[in-house]
C-alpha positions in Angstrom: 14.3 28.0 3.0 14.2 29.4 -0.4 15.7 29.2 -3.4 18.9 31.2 -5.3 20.3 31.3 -8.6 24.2 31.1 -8.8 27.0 31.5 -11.7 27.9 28.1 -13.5 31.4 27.7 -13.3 33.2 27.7 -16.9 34.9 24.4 -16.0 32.2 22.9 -13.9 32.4 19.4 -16.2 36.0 19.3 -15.4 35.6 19.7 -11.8 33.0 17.1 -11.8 35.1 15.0 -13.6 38.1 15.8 -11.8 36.5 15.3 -7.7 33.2 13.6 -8.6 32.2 9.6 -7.6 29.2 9.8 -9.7 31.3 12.0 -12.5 29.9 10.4 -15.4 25.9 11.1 -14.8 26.8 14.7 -12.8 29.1 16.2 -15.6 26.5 15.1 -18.0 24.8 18.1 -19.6 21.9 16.6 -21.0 21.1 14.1 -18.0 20.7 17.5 -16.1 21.6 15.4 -12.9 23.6 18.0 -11.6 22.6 21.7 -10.9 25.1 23.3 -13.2 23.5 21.1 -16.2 20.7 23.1 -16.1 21.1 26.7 -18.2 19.9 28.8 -15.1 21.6 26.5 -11.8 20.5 27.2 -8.7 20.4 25.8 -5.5 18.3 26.4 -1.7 19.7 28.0 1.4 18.3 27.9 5.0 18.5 29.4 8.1 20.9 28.7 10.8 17.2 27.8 12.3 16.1 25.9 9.6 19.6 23.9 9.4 19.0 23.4 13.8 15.5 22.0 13.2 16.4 19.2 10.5 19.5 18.6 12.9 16.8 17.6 15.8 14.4 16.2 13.4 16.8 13.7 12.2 17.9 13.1 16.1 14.5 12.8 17.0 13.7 10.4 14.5 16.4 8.2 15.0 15.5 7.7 18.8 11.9 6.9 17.4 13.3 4.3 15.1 15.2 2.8 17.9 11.9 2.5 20.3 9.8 1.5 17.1 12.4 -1.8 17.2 12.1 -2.2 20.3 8.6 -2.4 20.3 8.4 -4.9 17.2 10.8 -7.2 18.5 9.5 -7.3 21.8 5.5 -7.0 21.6 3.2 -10.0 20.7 2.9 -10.9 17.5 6.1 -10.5 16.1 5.3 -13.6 13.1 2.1 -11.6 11.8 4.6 -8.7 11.6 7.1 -10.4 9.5 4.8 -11.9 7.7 2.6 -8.6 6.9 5.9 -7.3 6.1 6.4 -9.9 3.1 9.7 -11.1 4.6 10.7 -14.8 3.7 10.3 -16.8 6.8 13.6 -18.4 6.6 15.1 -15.2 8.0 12.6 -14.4 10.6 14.6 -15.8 13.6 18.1 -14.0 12.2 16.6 -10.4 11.7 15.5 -11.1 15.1 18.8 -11.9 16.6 20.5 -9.2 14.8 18.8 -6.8 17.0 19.0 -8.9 19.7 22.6 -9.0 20.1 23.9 -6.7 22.9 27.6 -6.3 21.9 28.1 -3.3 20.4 30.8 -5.3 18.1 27.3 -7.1 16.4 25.1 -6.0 13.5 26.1 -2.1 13.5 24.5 0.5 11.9 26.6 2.3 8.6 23.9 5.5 8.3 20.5 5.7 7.3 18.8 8.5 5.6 15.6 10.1 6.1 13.6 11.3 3.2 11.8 14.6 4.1 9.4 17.0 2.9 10.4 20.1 4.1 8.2 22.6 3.5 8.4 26.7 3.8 6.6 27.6 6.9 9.0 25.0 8.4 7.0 22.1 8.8 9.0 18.7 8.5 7.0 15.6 7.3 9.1 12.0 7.4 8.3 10.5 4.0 10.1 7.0 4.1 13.4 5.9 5.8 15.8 4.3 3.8 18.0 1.9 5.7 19.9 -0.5 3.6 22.8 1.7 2.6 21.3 4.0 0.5 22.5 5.8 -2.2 23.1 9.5 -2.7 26.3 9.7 -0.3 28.6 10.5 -3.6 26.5 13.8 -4.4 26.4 14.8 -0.5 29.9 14.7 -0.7 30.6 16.5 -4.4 27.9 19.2 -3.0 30.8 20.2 -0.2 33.7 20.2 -3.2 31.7 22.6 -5.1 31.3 25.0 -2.2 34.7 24.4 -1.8 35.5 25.9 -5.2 33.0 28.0 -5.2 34.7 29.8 -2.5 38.2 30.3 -3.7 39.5 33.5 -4.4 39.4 32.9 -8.2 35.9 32.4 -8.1 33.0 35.4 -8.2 31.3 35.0 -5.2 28.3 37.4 -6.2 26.0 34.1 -6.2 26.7 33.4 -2.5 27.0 34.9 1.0 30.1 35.4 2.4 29.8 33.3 4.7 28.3 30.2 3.1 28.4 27.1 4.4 26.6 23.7 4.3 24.7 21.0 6.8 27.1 18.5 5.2 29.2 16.7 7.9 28.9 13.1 5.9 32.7 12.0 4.7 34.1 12.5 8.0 31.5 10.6 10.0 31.0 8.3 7.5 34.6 7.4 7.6 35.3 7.4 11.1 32.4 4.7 11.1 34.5 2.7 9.1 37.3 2.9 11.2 35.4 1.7 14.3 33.4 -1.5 11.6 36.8 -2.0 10.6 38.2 -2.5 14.3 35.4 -4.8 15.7 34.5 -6.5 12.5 38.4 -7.5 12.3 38.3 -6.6 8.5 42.1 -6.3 8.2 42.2 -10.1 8.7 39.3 -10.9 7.0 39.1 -8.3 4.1 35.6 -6.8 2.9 33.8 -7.3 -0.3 31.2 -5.1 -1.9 28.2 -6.6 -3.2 27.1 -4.3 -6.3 23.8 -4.9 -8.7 26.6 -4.9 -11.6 23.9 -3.9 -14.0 23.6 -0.4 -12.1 26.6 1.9 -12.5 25.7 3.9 -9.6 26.4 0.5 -7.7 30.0 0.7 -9.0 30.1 4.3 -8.1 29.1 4.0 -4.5 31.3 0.7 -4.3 34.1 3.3 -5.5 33.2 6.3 -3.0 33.4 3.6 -0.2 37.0 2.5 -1.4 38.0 5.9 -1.6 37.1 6.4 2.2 38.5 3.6 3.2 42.2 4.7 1.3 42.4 8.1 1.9 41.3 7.7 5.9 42.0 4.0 7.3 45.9 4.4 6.4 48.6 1.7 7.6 44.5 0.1 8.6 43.6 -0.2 5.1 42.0 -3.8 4.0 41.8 -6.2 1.2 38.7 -5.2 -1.0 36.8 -6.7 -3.8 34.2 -6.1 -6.2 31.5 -8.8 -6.4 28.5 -8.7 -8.3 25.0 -9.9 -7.7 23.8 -11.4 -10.5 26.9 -13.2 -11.9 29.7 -13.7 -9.4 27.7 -14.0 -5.6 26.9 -18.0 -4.5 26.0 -19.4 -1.5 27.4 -23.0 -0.5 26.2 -25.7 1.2 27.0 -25.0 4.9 25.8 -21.4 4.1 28.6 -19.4 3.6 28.5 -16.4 0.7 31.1 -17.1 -2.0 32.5 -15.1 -4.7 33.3 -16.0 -8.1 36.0 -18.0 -7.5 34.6 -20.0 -4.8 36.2 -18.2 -2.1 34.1 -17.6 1.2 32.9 -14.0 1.8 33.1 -13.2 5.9 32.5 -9.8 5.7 30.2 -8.2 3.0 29.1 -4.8 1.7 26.1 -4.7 0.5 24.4 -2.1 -1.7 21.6 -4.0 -2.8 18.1 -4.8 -0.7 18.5 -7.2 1.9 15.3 -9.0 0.1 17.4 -9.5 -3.2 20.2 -11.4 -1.3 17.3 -13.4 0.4 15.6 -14.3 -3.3 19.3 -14.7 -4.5 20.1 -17.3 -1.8 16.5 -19.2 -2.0 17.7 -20.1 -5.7 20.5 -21.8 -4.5 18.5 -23.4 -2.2 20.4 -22.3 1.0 18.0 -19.6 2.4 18.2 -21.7 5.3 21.7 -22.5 5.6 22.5 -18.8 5.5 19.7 -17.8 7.9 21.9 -20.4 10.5 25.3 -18.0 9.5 23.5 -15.2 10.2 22.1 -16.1 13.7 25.5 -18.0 14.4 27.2 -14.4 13.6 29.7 -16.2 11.4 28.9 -13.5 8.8 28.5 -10.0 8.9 26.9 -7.7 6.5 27.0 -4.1 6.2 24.2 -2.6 7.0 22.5 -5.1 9.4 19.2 -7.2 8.9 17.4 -5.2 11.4 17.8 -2.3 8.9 15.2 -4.5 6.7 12.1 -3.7 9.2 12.7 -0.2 8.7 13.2 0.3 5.3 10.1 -1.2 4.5 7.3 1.0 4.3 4.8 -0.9 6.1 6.7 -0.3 9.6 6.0 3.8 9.2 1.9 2.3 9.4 3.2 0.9 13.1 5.4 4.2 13.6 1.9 6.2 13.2 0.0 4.1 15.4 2.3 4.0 18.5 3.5 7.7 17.5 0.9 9.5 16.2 -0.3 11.5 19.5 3.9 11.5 20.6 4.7 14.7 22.7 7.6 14.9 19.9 8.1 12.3 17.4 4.1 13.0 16.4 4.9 16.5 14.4 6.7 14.0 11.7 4.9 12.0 10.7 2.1 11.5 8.1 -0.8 8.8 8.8 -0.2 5.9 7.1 -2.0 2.9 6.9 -2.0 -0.7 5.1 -4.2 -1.1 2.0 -6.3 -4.0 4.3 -6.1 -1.8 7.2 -10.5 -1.7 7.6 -11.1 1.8 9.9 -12.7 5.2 9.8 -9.2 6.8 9.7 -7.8 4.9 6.5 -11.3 4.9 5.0 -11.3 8.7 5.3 -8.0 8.8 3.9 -8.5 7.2 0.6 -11.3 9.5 -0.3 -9.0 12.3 0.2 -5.4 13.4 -1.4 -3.4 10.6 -0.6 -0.3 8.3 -1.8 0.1 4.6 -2.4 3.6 3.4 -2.3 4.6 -0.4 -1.9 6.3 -2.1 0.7 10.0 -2.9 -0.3 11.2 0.0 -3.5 13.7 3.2 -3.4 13.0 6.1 -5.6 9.5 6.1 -6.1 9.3 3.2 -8.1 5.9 2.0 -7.9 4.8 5.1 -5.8 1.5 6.9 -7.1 -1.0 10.3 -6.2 -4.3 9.0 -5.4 -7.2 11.4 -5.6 -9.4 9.8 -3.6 -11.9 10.2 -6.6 -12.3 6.4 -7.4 -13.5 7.1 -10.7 -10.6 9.7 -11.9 -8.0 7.2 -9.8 -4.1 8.6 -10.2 -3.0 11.7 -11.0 0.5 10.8 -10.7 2.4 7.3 -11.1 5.7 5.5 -11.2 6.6 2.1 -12.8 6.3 -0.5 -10.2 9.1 -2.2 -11.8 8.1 -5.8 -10.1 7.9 -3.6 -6.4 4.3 -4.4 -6.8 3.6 -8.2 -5.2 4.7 -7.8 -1.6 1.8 -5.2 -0.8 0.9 -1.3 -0.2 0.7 1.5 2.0 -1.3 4.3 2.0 0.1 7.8 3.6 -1.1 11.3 3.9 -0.4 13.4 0.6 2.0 15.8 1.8 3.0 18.6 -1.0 6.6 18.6 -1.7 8.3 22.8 -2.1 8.4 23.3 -5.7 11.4 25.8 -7.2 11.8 26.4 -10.9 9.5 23.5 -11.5 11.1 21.2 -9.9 9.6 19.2 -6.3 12.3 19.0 -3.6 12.8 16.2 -1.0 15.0 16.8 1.5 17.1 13.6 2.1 19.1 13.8 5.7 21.8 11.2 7.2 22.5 9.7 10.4 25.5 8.2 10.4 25.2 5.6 13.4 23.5 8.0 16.0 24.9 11.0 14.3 23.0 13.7 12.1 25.4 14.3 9.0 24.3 16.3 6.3 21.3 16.4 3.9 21.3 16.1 0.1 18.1 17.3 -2.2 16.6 16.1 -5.1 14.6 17.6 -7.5 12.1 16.3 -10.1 9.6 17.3 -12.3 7.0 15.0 -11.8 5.9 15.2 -7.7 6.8 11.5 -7.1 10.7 12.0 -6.9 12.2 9.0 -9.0 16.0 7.7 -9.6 16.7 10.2 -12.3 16.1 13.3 -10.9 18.0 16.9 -10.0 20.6 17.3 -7.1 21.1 21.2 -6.5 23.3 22.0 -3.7 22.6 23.5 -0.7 23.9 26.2 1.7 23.2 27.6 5.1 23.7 31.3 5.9 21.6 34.3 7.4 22.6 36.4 5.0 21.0 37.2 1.7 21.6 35.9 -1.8 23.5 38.4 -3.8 22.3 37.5 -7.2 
């Protein structure tokens, strides 16, 4: 794993512009969201090796997922869980029940992706897991289109190897996903709206990527779709049913928001219960499931560490990690060491920080909590991220339901990676750089 520099294309904006989802921020020079914003772009290559062992690392950490569920639905003490976890108990019996359900028609799986620090030497360290539909798919699929074009025969290939390619499988599984959601989940009938935070246009933008799937692969399948947003145009009625502006009940929803702002967006109607009784009923189903809430909270990776952490396999991935409470020689040692605090529900480092554990000099490095701040905090092992050109690299890789599809990387300046950071491309190939 290492770094090259390649040419900038002369019409790179254009391209952007022209094959892009996210083509407004990527095409925007002085955002420098986009490697070719910056005035020397590069991007990272790996192995054939290196490519194989975040392939099993992402397999390998999907089965522990699946076992870590397992385990907290099953074992004693599955209230203090939720409660530890800061989930509103109106929705404790329906997360359980969504991974209760043994029809593989129920409460499926879109993809998650694991955030990774991947370091040099090889070493692969899970960070978080993010769950709920996250973000990012647009630029795993615009990476492909610009090796794409890099690779015509108009282009100079002098940046790249011959025989360049990517870990980047992500569009097709992601839409032959859909095409099995779409078949069980009946969404031909019942149609399919998006719920977007319509104060975020990168909501809009993966709303858009999604539709764009669904047009160019689901064909003569194709479904009714709508935008709805969050703040202004979602309600909830009385018997617990979604509804869109126009009072219309939503069957089958989207969602690209956390599942704990639908649950603070229903309590205000005063219906968290009514919808909780949808939910277990099965009356309604949401894309991605409320299972996927236990593990894109960061307290479960303090569980994953303690049933893990000596694991003949999943052990070599993960950091220790431990609640801010948690009263042991273990977490005591690690707050007096390099360490980082990051709270329990948050994407993008929002409320993430670098402790020293010098209680007197406190954080070297912070992020706005942004209101991520009253549900609670975990500490984990500080692992260093690779750092090229200044930037710090996290390696984010998919599975699309049981499937390892791709990885996407982003860059920042600052070692907490945030929302407005640097996606450089990627390519695998055991061939050197010719730069």
């Amino acid at each position: 794993m290492y770094p090259f520099l390649f040419q900038r294309r002369r019409n790179w904006q254009q391209h952007v512009l022209d094959n892009a989802y996210q083509c407004q921020p990527l095409a925007d020079i002085n955002q420098r969201y986009w490697a070719e914003a910056l005035d020397r772009p590069f991007g990272v290559m790996f192995s054939r090796q290196e490519e194989a062992s975040i392939w099993d690392a992402t397999e390998a950490l999907w089965d522990m997922c699946r076992e870590f569920l397992d385990w907290f639905f099953t074992a004693d003490g599955l209230e203090n869980r939720m409660k530890k976890l800061a989930i509103p108990p109106a929705f404790w019996e329906a997360i359980q029940v969504s991974w209760d359900r043994v029809d593989e028609a129920e409460d499926m799986s879109l993809y998650t992706r694991f955030d990774l620090a991947v370091t040099e030497d090889g070493k692969i360290s899970l960070l978080e897991i993010n769950g709920e539909t996250p973000l990012l798919g647009a630029e795993t699929v615009y990476q492909w289109l610009w090796l794409d074009d890099m690779k015509k025969p108009s282009r100079d290939l002098r940046s790249l190897p011959n025989d360049a390619n990517q870990f980047n499988n992500f569009w097709d599984e992601v839409a032959g996903r859909f095409r099995t959601l779409s078949r069980y989940y009946d969404l031909k009938q019942f149609g399919l709206s998006l719920l977007i935070d319509e104060h975020l246009s990168e909501d809009t933008e993966m709303a858009g990527q999604l539709v764009e799937i669904i047009n160019q692969e689901l064909g003569n399948d194709r479904f009714f779709t709508q935008l709805v947003g969050l703040r202004n145009h979602l309600g909830v009625d009385e018997e617990g049913f979604f509804v869109d502006q126009f009072n219309n009940r939503i069957l089958r929803l989207w969602k690209i928001v956390d599942w704990l702002d639908l649950q603070i967006a229903s309590e205000s109607f005063n219906a968290d219960e009514a919808l909780a009784s949808r939910l277990i009923a099965g009356d309604v189903k949401i894309i991605e499931p409320l299972w996927k809430q236990i593990l894109s909270n960061k307290g479960s990776m303090v569980w994953m560490w303690e049933l893990f952490g000596n694991h003949p396999v999943y052990a070599q991935f993960l950091l220790p990690t431990f609640f801010t409470d948690t009263i042991s020689l273990e977490s005591t040692a690690l707050l007096t060491q390099m360490h980082v605090k990051k709270p329990l529900v948050g994407l993008e480092g929002v409320g993430v920080s670098i402790e020293t554990g010098d209680f007197v000099a406190g954080a070297v490095h912070t992020r706005e909590a942004m209101g991520y701040d009253r549900e609670g905090f975990i500490i984990q092992s500080y692992q260093p991220l690779p750092e090229y050109f200044g930037y710090h690299f996290v390696v984010g890789s998919w599975i699309v339901g049981d499937t390892p599809s791709g990885i996407v990387l982003r860059g920042d300046t600052n070692p907490i990676t945030g929302r407005h950071c640097l996606i450089v491309p990627h390519i695998v190939s055991d061939r050197l750089v010719n730069t």
